[in-house]
N, C-alpha and C positions, 0 to 999 in steps of 0.2 A: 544414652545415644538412641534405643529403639523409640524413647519417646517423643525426642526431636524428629524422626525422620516419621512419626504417624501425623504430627503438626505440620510437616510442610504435604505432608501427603493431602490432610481435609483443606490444605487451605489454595493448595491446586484446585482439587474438588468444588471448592467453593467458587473459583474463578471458573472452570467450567462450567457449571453451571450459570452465571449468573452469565454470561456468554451467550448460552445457549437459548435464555429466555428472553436476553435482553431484545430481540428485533418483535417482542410480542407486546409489552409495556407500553399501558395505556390503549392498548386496542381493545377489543371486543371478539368473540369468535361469533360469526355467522355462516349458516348453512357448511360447505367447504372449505372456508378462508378465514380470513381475518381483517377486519374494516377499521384502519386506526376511528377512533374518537375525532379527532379533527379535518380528516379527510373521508374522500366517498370514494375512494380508491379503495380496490379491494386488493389483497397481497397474499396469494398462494401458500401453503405451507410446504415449506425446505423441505425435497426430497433427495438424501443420499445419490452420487450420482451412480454409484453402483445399483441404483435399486430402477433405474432407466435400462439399463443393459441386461439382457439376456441371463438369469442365473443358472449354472448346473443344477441347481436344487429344483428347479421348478419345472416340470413335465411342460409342453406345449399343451396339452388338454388342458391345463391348468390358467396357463397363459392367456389361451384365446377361445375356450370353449365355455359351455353354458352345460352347467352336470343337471343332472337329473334333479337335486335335491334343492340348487341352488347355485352361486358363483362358488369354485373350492378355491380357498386361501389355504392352502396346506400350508404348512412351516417347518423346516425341517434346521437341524441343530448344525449350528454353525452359523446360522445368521444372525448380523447385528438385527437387537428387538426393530428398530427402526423399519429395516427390510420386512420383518415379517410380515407388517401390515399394509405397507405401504404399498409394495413392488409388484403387486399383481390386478394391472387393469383389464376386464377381461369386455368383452361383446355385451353381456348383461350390465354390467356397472357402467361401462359405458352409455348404453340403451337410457336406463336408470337413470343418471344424474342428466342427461336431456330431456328426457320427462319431466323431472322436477323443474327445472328451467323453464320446459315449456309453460305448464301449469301455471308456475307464479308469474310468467310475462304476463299470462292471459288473465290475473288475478283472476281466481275462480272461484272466488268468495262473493266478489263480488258480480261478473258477470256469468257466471253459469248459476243455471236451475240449480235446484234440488231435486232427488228422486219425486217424479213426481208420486203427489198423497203422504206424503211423508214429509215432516218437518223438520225441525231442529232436536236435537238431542231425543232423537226415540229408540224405544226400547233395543240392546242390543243381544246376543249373546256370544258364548265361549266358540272359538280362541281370538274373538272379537272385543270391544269395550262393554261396557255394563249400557253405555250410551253411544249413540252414533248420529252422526251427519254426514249426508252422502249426496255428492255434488256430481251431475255428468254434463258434458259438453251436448252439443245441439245434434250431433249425427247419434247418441247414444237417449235420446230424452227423446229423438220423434220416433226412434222404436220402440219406446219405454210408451210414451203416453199413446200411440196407433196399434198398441199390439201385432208389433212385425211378427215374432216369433224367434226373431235371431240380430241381434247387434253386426252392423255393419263394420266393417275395417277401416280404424280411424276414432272409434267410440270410446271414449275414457271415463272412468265413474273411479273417483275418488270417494272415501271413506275416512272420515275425523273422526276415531277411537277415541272416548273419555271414560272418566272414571266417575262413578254416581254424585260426585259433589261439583260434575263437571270439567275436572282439569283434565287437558289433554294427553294422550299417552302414546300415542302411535299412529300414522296414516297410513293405509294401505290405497294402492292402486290397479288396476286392472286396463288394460292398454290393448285394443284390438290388432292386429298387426300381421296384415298378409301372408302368409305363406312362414308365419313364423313358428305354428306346433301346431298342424292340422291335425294331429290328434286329440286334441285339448281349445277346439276350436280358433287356434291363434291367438289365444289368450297372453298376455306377456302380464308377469305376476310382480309386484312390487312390492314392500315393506317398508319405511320410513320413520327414524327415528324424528322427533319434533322441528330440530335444526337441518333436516334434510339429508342427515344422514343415510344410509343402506346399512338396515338390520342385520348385524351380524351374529349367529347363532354356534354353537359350538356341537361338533354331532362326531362320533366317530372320530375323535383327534385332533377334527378339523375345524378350520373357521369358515363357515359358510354363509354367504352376500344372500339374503333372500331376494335376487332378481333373478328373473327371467324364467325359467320354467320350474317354480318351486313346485316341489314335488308334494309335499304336505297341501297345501292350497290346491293343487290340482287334484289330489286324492278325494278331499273334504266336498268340493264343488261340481267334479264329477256324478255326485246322486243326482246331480241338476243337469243333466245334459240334455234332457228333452226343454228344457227353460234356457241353454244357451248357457248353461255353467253358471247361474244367477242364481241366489238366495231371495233376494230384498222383497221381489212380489213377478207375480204371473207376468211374463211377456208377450204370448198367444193371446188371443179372444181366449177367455173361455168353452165357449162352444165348441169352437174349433179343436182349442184340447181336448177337450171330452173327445172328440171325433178322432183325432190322431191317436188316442189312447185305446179308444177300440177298435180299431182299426189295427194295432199291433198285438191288442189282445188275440182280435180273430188271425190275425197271421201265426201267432203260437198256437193256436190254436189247429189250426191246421196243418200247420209243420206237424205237429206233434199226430196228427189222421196219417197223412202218408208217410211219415214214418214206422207208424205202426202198420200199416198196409208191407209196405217193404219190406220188414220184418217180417210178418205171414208169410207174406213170398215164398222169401228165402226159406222159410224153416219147408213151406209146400214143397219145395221141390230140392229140400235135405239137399242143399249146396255143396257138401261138404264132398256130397259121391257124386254128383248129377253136373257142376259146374266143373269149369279146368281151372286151373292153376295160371298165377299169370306168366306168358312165354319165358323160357330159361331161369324159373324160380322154382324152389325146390319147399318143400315146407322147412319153418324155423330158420328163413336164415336172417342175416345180421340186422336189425333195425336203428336208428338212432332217436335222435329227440326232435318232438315231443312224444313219439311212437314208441313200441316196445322195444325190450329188448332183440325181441326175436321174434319174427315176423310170419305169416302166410298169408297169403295174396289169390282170393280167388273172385274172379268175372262171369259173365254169364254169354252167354253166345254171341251176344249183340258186341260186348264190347272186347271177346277175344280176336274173332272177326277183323275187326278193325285195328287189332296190334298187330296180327300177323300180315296183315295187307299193305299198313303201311299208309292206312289213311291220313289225311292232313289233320282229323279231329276226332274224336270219341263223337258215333252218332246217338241222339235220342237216345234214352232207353236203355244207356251200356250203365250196369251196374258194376261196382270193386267195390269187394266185401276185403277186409284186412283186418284180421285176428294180429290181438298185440299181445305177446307172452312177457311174462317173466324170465329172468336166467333158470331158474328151474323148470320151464315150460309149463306152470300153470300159467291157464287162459287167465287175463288179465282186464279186457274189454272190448270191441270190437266195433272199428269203422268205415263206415260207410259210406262210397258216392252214388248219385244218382243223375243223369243228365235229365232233365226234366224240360220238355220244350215251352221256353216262355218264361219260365220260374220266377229268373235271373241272370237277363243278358248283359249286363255287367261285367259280369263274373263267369260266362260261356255255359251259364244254364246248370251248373252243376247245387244242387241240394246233399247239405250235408251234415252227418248224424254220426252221435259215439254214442255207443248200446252200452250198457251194463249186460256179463256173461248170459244172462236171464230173458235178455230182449229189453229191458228197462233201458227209456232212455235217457241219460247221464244229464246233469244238471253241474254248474258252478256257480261259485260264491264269486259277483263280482261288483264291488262299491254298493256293499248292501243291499243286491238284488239276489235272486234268485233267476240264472240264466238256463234255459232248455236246451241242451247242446242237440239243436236239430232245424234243419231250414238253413238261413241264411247265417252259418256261425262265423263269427267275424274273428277268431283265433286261426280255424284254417282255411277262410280267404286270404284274411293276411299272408299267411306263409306260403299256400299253395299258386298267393298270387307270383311269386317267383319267376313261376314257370309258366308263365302266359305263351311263351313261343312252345311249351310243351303241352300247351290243352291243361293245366293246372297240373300235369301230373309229375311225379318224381322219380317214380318206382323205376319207368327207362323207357326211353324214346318211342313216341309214339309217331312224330311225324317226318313221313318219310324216309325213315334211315332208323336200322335197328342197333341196342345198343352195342350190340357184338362188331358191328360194324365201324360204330363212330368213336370205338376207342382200341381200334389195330394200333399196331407201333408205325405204321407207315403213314405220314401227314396228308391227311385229305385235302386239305388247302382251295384244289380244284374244282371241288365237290359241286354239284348244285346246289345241294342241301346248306352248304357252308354259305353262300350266298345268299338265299333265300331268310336262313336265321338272321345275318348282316343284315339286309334289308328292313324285317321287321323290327331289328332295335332303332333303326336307325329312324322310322316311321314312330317307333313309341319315346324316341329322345325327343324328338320334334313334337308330339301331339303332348308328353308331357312341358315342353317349354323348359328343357333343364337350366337355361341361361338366367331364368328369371325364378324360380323354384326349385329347383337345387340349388346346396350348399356348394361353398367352396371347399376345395381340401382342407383342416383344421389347420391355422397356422400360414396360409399361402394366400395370398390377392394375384391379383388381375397382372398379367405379364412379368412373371419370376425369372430368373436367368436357367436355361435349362443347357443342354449338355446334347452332344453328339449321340445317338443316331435320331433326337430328337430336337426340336425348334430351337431359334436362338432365343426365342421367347417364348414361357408357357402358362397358360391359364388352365388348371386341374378342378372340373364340378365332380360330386360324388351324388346317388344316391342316399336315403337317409338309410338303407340297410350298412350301406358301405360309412357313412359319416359316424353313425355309433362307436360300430368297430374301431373305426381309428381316432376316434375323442375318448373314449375310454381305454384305448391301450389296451384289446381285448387280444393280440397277437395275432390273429387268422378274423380273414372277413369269410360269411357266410355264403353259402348260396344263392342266387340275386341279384350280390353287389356288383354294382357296376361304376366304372373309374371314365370318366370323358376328358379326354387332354387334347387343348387345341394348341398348334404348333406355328407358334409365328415366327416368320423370316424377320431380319434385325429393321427393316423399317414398318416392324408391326402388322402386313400383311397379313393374314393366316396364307398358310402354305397345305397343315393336312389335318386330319382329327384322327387319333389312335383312341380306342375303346380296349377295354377289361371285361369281361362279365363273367360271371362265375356261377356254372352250370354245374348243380350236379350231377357227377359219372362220367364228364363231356372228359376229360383227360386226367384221371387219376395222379397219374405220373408228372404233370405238371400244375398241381393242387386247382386242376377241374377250371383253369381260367381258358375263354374262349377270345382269340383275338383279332382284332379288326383293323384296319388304316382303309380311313375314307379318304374322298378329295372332297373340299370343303361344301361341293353338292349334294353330299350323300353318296354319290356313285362310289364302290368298292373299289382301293387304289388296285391296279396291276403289276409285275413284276417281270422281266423275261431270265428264265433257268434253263442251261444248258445239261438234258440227260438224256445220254443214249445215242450222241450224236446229235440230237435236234433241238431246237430253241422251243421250247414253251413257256405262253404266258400263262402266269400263276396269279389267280387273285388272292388277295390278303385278307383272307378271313379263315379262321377256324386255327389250327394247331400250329401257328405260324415259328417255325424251327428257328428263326433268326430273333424272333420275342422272347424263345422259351431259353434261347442259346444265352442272352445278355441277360433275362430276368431271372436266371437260371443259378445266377453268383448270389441270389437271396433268398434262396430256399426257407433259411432260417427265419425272414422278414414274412411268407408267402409269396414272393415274387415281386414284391413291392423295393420301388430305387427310392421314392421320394420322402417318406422319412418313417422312423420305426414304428414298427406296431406295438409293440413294448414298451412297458416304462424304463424308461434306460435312467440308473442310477449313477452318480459322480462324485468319486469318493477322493 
């Protein structure tokens, strides 16, 4: 009996199978598809209809973002094999298999250059072919053969990886792309299997697409940033390198004079008795990252001056020295600003240095260099740039309003100051063009169905401090981030824009978000509130008690309604 019922079991099996292959017989696979033999019809490969639809298994970061390493294909147990590979199209693979498209329309073998000086199969090396051919389109060959110094957006240089006896093994692509990784020059990273496949690699558990901002290719290409991320040969004149080369020489160079200068200084007039403390800070108290544990904060007269006054900026000349401890209070390192007139008006002129206990000043290892942490350090512009409405600074309000002030239990709302900060976001949403250069919220397009006290339509941009956080499912956005929702009435209108921005110290108690409702000119919306007897208008910016009241039911989230900050798991 058990051996009859294993014979009709293979011979089900059998029929499945042959089922299964039969709509492939006599075809051919090319690139994504499959091209019978007798026809020029191309015919999609059968995807599960469950593998179109939305799975609990699969994070939205997943779905529609682009990770740091690569596209993620996680896969998680319980999925038929079919889903696992299939079901997740993300923005890069997307990207990707349009790229390839495009190339082969434009057959690129045959009408694009070659790098120019270089021919066919020359020499290549690791984690490249033993041999290479490398093809670029015409916007990328007249910066190549003119010596721009920098590849325009739009520029494509393809790469034909072989193996020393010539057979091909892999293509890679390099795709310039507006506004798509200004950190990494807009570089959009490809890898290609022969048939036009997207390389896929296994790292950490997972399956990962090498498109879009691979992180290994970005890491390797990075030594090259003064070349535009390029390997293959000089894109600069020469001369001209040489001249921008020293040119940054003599800048470390003398970063590295007044910083030592600074240093004498401070040690000349023994800070530690002779400077104050900065206003309502005590020694050793709490710091966080990237600073110490445990902090002291001391200024020189120039810039106590101007905290306790309440000026709009740190003048000239104001120095903050900050000792970074350890939890056991040994001194750990100590950093330094300096406003320097002229320096670096970019950045509001501030020059800035991390000392080694000794007065040495600190250096880091980064993509193979050796960096001077002194001058223009591009770690804490980055972060200090945050606080541009605060004059870079963190430590606690410097313009116009102290922080004792701006975080009472009683809503300022009315404030000037609350207006005046409104203003300047609203000026720095516009001058950075967030419609065109910021991201959408992960996961959301253009006119979403939104919900009561907000649009009946809503379009959500994030900065790219705030788009991290919530592509990675990091729980809590940082200090910085900023959320812009435009609110459209049901025939598309906009009606108003509400803002998020997330200030540190600005309201503890409701995890530091500052908030805003414009009218869709920028002007700050108003309110009328009945207290005391009398009607006042209230404008809508700062600690707004009816934002904190409804965004107040997701403390757990940070305050966020529109989707979690956490990987939410579905069991």
């Amino acid at each position: 009996m058990r051996g009859i019922k294993v014979k009709k079991y293979l011979l089900s099996l059998l029929v499945v199978i042959a089922i299964g292959f039969f709509p492939i017989i006599g075809c051919k696979k090319i690139g994504r598809g499959y091209k019978s033999e007798e026809s020029t019809e191309t015919v999609e490969k059968s995807t599960p209809a469950s593998a179109k639809e939305k799975s609990p298994y699969v994070s939205e970061e997943e779905k529609t973002g682009i990770t740091g390493e690569g596209t993620s294909l996680e896969t998680e147990k319980g999925l038929p094999e079919t889903e696992k590979t299939e079901m997740i199209i993300t923005d890069a693979e997307g990207k990707a298999k349009e790229l390839w498209d495009t190339i082969h329309k434009e057959n690129y073998k045959l009408n694009w250059k070659l790098w120019p000086d270089t021919g066919d199969f020359y020499k290549g090396r690791q984690p490249h072919g033993e041999l290479l051919t490398t093809y670029v389109n015409d916007i990328a060959y007249d910066a190549i053969k003119n010596k721009k110094g920098k590849l325009s957006s739009g520029a494509i240089i393809i790469t034909e990886n072989y193996t020393s006896d010539r057979n091909i093994t892999f293509i890679t692509v390099i795709h310039k792309i507006k506004g798509f990784n200004p950190l990494a020059n807009d570089w959009f990273w490809v890898k290609y299997e022969t048939d036009g496949e997207i390389t896929t690699v296994k790292k950490n558990n997972k399956a990962l697409k090498l498109a879009g901002k691979v992180a290994d290719c970005i890491e390797c290409h990075s030594l090259q940033t003064d070349n535009d991320y390029i390997y293959t040969s000089p894109i600069m004149d020469i001369g001209k390198e040489i001249s921008e080369t020293k040119k940054k020489e003599e800048e470390v160079m003398n970063a590295k004079r007044i910083a030592t200068e600074i240093w004498n200084k401070m040690k000349s007039d023994n800070y530690q008795e002779s400077w104050k403390m900065w206003p309502d800070k005590e020694a050793f108290y709490n710091g966080i990252d990237p600073h110490g544990t445990l902090l002291s904060t001391y200024v020189n007269e120039v810039a106590y001056d101007s905290i306790v006054s309440k000026k709009e900026s740190m003048p000239f000349d104001a120095v903050i020295v900050t000792e970074n401890y350890m939890f056991d209070k040994s001194l750990e390192y100590i950093t330094v600003m300096k406003k320097i007139k002229g320096f670096n008006p970019e950045n509001n002129d501030w020059f800035w240095i991390k000392f080694k206990p000794n007065g040495a000043i600190m250096t880091e290892e980064k993509y193979g260099k050796t960096i001077s942490l002194a001058g223009k350090v591009d770690n804490c512009i980055s972060c200090h740039k945050n606080q541009f409405l605060n004059d870079y600074i963190y430590t606690s309000f410097v313009k116009g309003i102290t922080k004792k002030e701006i975080t009472e239990e009683k809503p300022k709302g009315t404030e000037p100051v609350y207006e005046l900060m409104a203003k300047e976001l609203w000026e720095r949403m516009q001058n950075e063009k967030y419609r065109e250069n910021w991201k959408m919220w992960p996961g959301k397009n253009a006119f979403y169905e939104g919900t009561e006290p907000h649009g009946f339509w809503l379009t959500t941009y994030v900065n790219d401090l705030a788009h991290e956080a919530i592509k990675h499912k990091k729980g809590e956005l940082q200090p910085g981030a900023i959320i812009i929702k435009e609110n459209y009435r049901k025939d598309k209108n906009i009606d108003s824009i509400t803002v998020m921005q997330k200030i540190k110290g600005f309201d503890p108690d409701a995890k530091d978000w500052f908030w805003i409702k414009y009218e869709p000119n920028g002007d700050v919306m108003v309110t009328e509130k009945e207290e005391g007897g009398e009607t006042k208008t209230i404008k809508l910016a700062g600690k707004l008690s009816s934002c904190i009241k409804c965004h107040g039911a997701q403390t757990s989230n940070d305050y966020i309604m529109t989707t979690p900050l956490k990987v939410m798991h579905t069991y």
